[in-house]
N, C-alpha and C positions, 0 to 999 in steps of 0.2 A: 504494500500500500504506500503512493507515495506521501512521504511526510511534507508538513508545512513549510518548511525552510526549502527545500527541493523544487515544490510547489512554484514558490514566491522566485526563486532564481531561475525557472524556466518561464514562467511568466513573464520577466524582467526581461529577458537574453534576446525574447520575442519583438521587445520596441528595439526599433532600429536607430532611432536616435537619442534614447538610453545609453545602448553601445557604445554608439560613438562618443556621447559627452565619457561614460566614463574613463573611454580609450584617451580623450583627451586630456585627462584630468589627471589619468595616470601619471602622462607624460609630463604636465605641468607640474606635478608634485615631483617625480625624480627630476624636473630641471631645479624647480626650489631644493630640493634634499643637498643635490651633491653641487650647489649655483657655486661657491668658493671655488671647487675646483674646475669646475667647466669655465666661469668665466676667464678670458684671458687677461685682466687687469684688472687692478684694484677697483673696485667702487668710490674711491674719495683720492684718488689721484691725478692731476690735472696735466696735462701735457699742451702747453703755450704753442705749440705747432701744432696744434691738430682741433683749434679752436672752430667749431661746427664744421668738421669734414664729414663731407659727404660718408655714406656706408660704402665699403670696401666692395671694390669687386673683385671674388677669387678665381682665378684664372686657372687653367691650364696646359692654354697653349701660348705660343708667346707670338709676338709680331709676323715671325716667317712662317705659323704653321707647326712648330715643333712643341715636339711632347716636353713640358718640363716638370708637369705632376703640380700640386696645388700650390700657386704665390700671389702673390700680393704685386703694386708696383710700388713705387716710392710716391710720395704725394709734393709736389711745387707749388708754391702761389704766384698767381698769374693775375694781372691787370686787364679786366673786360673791356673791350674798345668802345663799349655802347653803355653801361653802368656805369664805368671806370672802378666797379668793385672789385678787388680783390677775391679773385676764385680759387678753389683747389684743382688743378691739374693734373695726372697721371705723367711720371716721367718714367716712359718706356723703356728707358736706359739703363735702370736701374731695377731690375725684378727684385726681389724679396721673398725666398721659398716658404713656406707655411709648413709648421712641422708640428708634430703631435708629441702629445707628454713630455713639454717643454721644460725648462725653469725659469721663473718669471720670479714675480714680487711676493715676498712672503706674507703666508697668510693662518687664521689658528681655524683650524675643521670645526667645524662646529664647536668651538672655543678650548678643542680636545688637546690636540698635538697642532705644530708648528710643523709646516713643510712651503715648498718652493714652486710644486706638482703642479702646470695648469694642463688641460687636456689636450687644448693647442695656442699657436701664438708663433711667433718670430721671434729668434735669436737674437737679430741685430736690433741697435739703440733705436727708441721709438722714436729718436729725431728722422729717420732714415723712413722707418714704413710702420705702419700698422693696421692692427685686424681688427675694425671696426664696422662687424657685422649691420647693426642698425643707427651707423655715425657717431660720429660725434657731439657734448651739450656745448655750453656756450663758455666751462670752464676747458675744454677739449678733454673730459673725461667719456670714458668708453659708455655710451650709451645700453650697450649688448649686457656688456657685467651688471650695470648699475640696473638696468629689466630684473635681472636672475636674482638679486639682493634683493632688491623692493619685493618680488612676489614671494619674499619668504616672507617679509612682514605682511604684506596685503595677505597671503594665502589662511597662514597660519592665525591672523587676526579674526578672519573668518569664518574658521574651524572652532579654535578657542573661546569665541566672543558666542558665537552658537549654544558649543556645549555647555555654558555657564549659564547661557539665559532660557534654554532647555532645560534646566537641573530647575533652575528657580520658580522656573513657570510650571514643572512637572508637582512639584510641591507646595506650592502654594494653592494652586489651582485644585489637588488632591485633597487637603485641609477643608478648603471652602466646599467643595461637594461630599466630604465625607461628615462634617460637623452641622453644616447648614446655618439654620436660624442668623440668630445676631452676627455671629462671626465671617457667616456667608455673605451676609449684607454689606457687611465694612469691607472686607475684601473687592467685592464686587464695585462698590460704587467708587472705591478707591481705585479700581482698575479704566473706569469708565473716567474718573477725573483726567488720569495722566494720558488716556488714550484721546482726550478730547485736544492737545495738542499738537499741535502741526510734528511730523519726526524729525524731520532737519532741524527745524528752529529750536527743537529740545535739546537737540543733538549736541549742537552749536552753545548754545547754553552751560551743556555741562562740563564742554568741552575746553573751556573759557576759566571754568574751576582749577585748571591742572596748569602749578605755576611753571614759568617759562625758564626760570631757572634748572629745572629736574634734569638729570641726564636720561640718553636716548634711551636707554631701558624702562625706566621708570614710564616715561612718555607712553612707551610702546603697551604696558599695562597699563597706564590709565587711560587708554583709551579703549582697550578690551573692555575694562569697568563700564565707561560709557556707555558702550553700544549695548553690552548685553544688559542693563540698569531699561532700556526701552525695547529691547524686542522679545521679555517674557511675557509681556501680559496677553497676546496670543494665543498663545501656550494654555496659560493658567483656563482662560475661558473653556478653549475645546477637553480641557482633560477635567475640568468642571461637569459638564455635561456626561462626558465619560463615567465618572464616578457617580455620581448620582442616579445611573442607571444599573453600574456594576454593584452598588452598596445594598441591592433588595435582593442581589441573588443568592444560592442556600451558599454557596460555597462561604462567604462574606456571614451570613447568617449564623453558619456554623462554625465558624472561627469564634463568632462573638461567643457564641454559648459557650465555647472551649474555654473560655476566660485569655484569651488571645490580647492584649493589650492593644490601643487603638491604634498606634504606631507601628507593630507589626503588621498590623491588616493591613495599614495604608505603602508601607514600603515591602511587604512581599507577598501582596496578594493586588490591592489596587493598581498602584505603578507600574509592576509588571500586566498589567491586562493591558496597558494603554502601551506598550515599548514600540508595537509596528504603526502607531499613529507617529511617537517622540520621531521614531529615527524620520519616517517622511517629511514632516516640518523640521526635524534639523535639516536633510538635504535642500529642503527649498527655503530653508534662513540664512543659508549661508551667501547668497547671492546679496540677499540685503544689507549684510554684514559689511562684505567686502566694501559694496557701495557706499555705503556709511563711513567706512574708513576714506574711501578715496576722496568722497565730497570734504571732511572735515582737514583732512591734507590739503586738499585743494585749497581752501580757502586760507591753509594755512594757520590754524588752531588743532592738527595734529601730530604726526611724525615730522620733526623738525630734524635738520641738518646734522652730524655729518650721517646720519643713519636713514635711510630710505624706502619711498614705497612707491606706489603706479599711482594715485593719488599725488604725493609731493614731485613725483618728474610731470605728470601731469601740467603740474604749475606752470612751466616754463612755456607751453603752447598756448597757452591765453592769450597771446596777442597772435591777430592777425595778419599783422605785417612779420613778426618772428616764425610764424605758420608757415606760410606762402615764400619765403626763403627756405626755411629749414623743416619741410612736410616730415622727417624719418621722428620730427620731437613726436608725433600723435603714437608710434610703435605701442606707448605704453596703455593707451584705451584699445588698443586692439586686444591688449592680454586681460584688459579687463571687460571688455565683452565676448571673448572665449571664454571666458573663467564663467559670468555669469551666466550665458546661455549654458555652458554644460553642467551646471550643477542644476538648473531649471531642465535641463533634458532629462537628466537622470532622477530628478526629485521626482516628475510627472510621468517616468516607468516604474518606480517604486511603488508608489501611488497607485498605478494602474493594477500592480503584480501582487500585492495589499489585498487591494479588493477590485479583484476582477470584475466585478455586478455591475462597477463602475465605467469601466474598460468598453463592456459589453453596449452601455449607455448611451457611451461616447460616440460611435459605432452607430 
């Protein structure tokens, strides 16, 4: 007989753009996992030559035809006759081979061991060439590294800021339908107060709490606080209803006559009935999460300097005219509209794979 879990994973495997978000998602997590090493330069290192270069084109074959395997050329600046702006030119003359599991600028693994390991990159002085996959910023730091770093803060902020404000809403919400009465009231209308304001402008608000002195750490957790501080009362509502439906049934029943205390009923009999609703609204919060982060970055009341995220590089494309020069700045809303379309793809196969009745509905 097939079981529930089995059930739910062939249901799932059935949406096709389920798959794919989670295939994506994969790979955006091992690019976050192992971003230190993959990146070929520092995140906070500036190179005065290579101030908004274009994204690198890797070659393989060179001017006459021949095979030379992956390089780079050297980069010139050149005077436009019709701008008179100073451009970046390719100087043919000079290739730059691209080589893998290089040694570059040292860096700590996940704050573990020190090593020099990047997966690729060039030998020679980066006055000479470099491998600036998605360009150069405006301090001529590596755009590509400084993606992989940020989505470790945006990813993990996401994840983190979720499962916190899943836990809070799982419980509180449990309380209010397992207690009722007066208690139920105060929770409720308390949820209804803070839901009656706008999310950004709360956001923004609490966001404004967290002094500008703090180092990048601290930052980076208070702003997990914030997000997840406004997107449990969600939560708390639907497993409200949940509970008050699961509290009349014998199993509940029969606990109480056990002399069961009212806190084991509610954390291993209620919460668990509700887990296949928790895990789908955390897939589909984290999308908001992320957004949340990257609006409050954007504006500049989150992850501040020298630490980063898709949100704070974000920042630098707000102008129009720095746009339309320098289009490779937007790179990082594209990671942030992969990211949230594929946690919204996989949230709404989960959902479906849950409860197929629904599936069926849809259809």
């Amino acid at each position: 007989m097939q079981t529930t879990k089995s059930r739910i994973a062939k249901n799932f495997f059935k949406h096709k753009l389920g798959v794919i978000g989670l295939i994506a998602l994969s790979i955006m997590y091992l690019l976050v996992i192992f971003s230190d090493f993959i990146a070929p330069y520092s995140y906070v290192t500036s190179h005065r030559n290579f101030v908004y270069a274009p994204p690198s084109k890797i070659r393989f074959f060179d001017e006459e035809g021949n095979w030379r395997g992956p390089f780079v050329y050297g980069m010139k600046k050149v005077r436009n006759p019709v701008t008179y702006r100073l451009e970046f030119s390719e100087d043919t003359s000079r290739p730059v081979p691209v080589k893998f599991f290089v040694r570059g600028e040292e860096y700590r693994f996940w704050g573990i061991f020190k090593t020099d390991l990047h997966l690729f990159g060039v030998e020679e002085s980066s006055d000479v060439a470099m491998v600036l996959l998605f360009g150069g910023d405006r301090f001529g730091r590596d755009l590509f590294s400084r993606v992989l770093i940020g989505g470790k803060v945006s990813m993990t902020v996401g994840l983190v800021g979720t499962l916190i404000s899943v836990f809070i809403g799982a419980i509180v919400g449990a309380l209010s339908g397992f207690y009722g009465g007066t208690i139920d009231v105060v929770i409720q209308r308390f949820i209804e107060l803070l839901r009656s304001f706008p999310r950004i402008p709360l956001w923004l608000a609490l966001a404004t709490i967290l002094p500008p002195q703090w180092p990048s750490t601290w930052v980076y957790f208070g702003i997990v606080i914030v997000l997840s501080l406004i997107g449990w009362m969600g939560v708390a509502r639907v497993v409200r209803g949940m509970v008050l439906s699961l509290r009349e049934k014998e199993f509940i029943l029969a606990a109480r006559v056990s002399g069961v205390s009212n806190m084991k009923i509610i954390t291993r009999h209620l919460i668990p009935n509700t887990i296949s609703y928790l895990i789908v609204v955390s897939t589909l919060s984290i999308p908001g999460m992320i957004l949340g982060e990257s609006a409050i970055s954007f504006l500049g009341l989150g992850i501040k300097e020298p630490m980063t995220s898709w949100g704070l590089l974000l920042k630098q494309a707000q102008s129009l005219s720095e746009l339309e020069a320098h289009p490779w700045l937007m790179v990082p809303g594209i990671f942030i509209i992969i990211a949230v379309l594929s946690f919204n793809f996989v949230g709404d196969a989960l959902r479906d794979a849950v409860d197929p009745y629904r599936a069926v509905e849809k259809v």
